[in-house]
N, C-alpha and C positions, 0 to 999 in steps of 0.2 A: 405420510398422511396420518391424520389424527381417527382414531378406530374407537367404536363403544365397546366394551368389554364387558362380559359378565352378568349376571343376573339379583339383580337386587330386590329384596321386598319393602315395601314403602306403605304407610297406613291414608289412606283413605277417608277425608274426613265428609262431616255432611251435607259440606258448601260443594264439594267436587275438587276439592283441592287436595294437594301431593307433592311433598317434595323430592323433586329431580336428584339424584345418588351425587352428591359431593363430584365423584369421578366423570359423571356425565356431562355435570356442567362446567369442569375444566375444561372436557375436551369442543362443549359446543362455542365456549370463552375462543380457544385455541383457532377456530372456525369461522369467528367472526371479524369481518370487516374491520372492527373497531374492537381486539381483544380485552380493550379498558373498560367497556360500553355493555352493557345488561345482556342478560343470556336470554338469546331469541329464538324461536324454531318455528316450523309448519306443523304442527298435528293435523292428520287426518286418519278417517278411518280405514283399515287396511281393507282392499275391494276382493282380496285372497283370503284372508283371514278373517278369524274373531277378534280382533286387535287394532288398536292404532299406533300410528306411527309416527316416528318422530321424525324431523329431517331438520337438520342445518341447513339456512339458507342459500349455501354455496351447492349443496345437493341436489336441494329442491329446483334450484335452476336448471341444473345439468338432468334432472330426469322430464321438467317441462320442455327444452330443448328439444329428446328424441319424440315429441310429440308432430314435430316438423317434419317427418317423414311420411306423415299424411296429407292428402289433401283437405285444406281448411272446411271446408263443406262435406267431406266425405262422411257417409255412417261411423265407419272407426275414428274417427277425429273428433268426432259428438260422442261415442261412447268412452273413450279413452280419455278427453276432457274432460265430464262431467264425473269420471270414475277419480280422475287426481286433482280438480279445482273445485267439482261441486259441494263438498263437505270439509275441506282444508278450511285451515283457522290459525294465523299466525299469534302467536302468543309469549309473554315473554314472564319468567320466572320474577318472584317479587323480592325482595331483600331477603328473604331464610330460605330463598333455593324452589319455593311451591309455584305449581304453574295451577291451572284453575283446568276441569275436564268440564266440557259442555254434557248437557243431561242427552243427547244424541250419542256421544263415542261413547258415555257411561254403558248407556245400555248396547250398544253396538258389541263392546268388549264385554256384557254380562258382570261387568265390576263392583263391587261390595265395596268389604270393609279394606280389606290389602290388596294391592297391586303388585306387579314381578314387571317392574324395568329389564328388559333383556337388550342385551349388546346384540347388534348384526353385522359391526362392520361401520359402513358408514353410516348407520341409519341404526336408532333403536327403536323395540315397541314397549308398549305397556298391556301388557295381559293380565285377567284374570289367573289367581296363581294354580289351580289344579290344571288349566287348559293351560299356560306358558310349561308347565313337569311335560305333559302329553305331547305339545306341540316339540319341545326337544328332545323327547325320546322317540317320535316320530321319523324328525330330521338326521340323527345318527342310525337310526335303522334303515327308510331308503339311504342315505350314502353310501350305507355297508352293500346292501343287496346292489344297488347298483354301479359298484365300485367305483366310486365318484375320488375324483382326486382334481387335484388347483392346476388348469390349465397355465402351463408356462414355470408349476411351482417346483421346488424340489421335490427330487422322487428320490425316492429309497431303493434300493436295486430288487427286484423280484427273481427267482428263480430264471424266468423267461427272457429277461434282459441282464441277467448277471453276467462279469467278463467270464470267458470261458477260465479254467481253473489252469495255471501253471502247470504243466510236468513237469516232476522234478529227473532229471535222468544227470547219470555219471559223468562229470565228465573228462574226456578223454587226452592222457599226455599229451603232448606238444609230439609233433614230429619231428624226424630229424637228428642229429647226433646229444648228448647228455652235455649239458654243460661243465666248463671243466671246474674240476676241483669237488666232485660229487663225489659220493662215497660210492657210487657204482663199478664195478669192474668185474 
């Protein structure tokens, strides 16, 4: 699976335009349907964050899908929809890589003159850049405190689960008579 990586600074111009980091739009290329075919995504604004978010289309599907575990009429099913489809906005990068930000995620994300593209995985955002520093020094300190580690990922041995430690001990001749032809007598 094709992952965003990294955090990039990109400038901000005064139409709301921004170009997508080289590296992002290989992988959103890689993502798509038709990897020959123009870089497309979902933006919308993050309903957790100060941030919006970017999705590939084969994402976006997969995360409208678990909306299916509600009942269509239910209150979570109107608030969970309107939280991932009411402000989403598919949009596709122009020939030099810039995608256009509506003046709603502008100020959603408090965005200026430079933006911070951050990698999450399958999904990046674009943040304001003092709030994208905060937002990732945030996320490594709960980890740490709550000793977060990748369900199913490799683990590193800890004291509490290291093998227990060989003894080493001597050991002991063979029983029984000396073989012949030894210098024993």
């Amino acid at each position: 699976m094709t992952n965003f990586l990294g955090s990039h600074l990109n400038r901000l111009d005064a139409k709301g335009r921004v170009s997508v980091p080289a590296m992002f739009r290989s992988s959103l290329r890689a993502l798509a349907p038709n990897p020959e075919g123009s870089v497309t995504m979902i933006l919308r604004p993050s309903h957790t964050r100060p941030c919006i978010e970017a999705w590939p289309q084969m994402m976006f599907d997969r995360l409208a899908q678990s909306l299916n575990r509600y009942d269509l009429f239910s209150p979570e099913y109107e608030d969970m929809s309107t939280a991932i489809y009411g402000n989403a906005y598919p949009t596709e990068a122009d020939k030099e890589g810039r995608i256009v930000l509506n003046e709603m995620m502008v100020a959603h994300a408090g965005l200026t003159d430079n933006v911070v593209f951050m990698g999450t995985g399958p999904i990046f955002q674009i943040w304001e850049p003092a709030a994208a520093k905060l937002r990732a020094e945030e996320a490594r300190q709960n980890a740490s405190a709550r000793g977060l580690t990748l369900p199913g990922g490799p683990r590193l041995p800890s004291a509490a689960t290291a093998s227990p430690p060989i003894a080493h001990t001597e050991m002991a001749p063979p029983a029984g008579p000396a073989p012949t032809g030894s210098a024993a007598s």
